[in-house]
N, C-alpha and C positions, 0 to 999 in steps of 0.2 A: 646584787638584786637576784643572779639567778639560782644561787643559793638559798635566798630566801622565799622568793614566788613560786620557783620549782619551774619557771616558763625560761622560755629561750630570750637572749636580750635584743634588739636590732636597736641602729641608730644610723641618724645619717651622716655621711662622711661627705667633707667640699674638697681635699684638695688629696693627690696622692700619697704623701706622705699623713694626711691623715686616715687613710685606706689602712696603709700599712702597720701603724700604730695598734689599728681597731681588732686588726686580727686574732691580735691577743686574748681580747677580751670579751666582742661580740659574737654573737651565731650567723646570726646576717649581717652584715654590711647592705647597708641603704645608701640608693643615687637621689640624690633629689630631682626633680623634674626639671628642672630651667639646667641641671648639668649632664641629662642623660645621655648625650651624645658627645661626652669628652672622651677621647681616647684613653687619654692617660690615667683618667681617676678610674675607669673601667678597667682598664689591663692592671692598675694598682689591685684595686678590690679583686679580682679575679684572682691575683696571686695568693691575697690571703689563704685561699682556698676553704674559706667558708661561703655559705649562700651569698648569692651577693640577689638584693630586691634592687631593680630597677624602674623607678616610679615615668612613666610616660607625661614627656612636655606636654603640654598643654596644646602646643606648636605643632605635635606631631600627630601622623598620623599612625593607625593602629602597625598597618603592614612594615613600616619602614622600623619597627621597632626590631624585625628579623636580622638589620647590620647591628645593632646594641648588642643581643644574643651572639654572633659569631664572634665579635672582639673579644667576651668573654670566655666562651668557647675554646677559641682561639690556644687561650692559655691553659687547656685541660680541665679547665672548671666547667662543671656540667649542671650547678648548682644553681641554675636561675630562674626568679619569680618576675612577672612583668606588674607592676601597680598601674591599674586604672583610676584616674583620679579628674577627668572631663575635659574639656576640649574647651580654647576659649572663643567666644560667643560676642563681636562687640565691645564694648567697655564694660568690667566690672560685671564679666557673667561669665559662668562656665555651662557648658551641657553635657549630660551623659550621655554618650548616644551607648547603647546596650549593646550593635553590633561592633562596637570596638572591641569588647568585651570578647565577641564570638570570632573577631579577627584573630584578636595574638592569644588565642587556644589553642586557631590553627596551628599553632611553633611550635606546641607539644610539650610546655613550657608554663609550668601553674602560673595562674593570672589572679591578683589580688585587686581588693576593688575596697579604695580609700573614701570611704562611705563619708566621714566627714569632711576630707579638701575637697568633697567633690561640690560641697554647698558653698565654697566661699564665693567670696563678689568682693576682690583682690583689688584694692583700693579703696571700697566702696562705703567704708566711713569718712572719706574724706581725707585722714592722716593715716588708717590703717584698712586692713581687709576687714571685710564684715564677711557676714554667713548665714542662711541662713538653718541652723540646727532642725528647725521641725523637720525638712527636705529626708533627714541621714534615714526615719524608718523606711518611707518609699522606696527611697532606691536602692538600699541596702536589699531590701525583698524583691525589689529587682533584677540587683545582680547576682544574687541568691538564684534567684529563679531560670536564669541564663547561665548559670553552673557554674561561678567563680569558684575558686578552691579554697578562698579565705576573703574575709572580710577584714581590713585595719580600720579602728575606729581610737582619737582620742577621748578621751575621758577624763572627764573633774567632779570635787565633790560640789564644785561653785562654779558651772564655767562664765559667769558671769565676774567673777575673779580671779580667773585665770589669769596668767601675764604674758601669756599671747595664744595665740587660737582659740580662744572661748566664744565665737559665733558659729565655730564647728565643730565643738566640742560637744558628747552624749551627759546627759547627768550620768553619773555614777548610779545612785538611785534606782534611774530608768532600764539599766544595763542588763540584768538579767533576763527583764520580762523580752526585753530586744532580742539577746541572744539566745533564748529558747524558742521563739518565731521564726526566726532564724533558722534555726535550727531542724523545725519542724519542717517549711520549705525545702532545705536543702535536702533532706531526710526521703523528701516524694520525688522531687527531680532526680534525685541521680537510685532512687527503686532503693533506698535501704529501709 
């Protein structure tokens, strides 16, 4: 893929030995959020000694995310992005709160902001998570506008058939005009 897109790959890893495998092959190593506070898949990823993006539980809060950062740390890897992706809210809801975002900046430490998980409602079809997509431009401009260093967004050409996250998934389609807006915000906040 990254031969062919000319982009860098990331993907997430669940256990450390699959940390270890991915080094090979990815730029990032990605935590997923319900595992971001495992020691071991952490000091795994961290050996690779690529990026490693650490997606923020749901559970946790923004500051506590500074022991994630040292364990990686820890191991000489200096390589790390924090994912904002909301806080959960009740049942079957997440919220963005924007100074989460202004928290773990504090760490000095680029902060990504998962503009699609941050719309799901994680059960909330009944058998699966639901989402809702219109949500991704607002808070994407956002957290644009609160100085994220990168936006993660997935994308389909159907995500309505997609064969999983498609309630938080962008059209394809829609993608440009997004990421030019985008772009234009980011462009005034940070004076470029």
């Amino acid at each position: 893929m990254r031969q062919k897109a000319g982009v860098p790959v990331t993907a997430d890893v669940h256990s450390p030995q699959e940390a270890e495998m991915s080094g090979a092959v990815l730029d990032i190593v990605q935590i997923p959020a319900f595992l971001c506070r495992q020691t071991d898949l952490l000091i795994a990823a961290a050996d690779t000694g690529k990026a490693v993006n650490v997606k923020k539980g749901q559970f946790m809060a923004p500051w506590d995310m500074v022991n994630v950062i040292e364990k990686i740390i820890s191991r000489g890897n200096h390589r790390v992005l924090l994912t904002e992706r909301g806080a959960s809210f009740g049942y079957n809801h997440l919220i963005v709160d924007m100074a989460s975002i202004c928290e773990m900046a504090k760490t000095g430490q680029p902060v990504v902001f998962d503009a699609g998980h941050s719309t799901q409602r994680p059960g909330g079809l009944g058998h699966a998570s639901g989402g809702d997509q219109d949500l991704i431009p607002s808070l994407a401009r956002a957290a644009v506008a609160v100085g994220v260093s990168a936006v993660f967004l997935e994308v389909h050409d159907n995500p309505a058939a997609a064969p999983c996250d498609g309630p938080n998934m962008w059209p394809l389609d829609r993608l440009e005009d997004l990421l030019r807006t985008l772009r234009r915000i980011d462009e005034v906040v940070k004076g470029r």
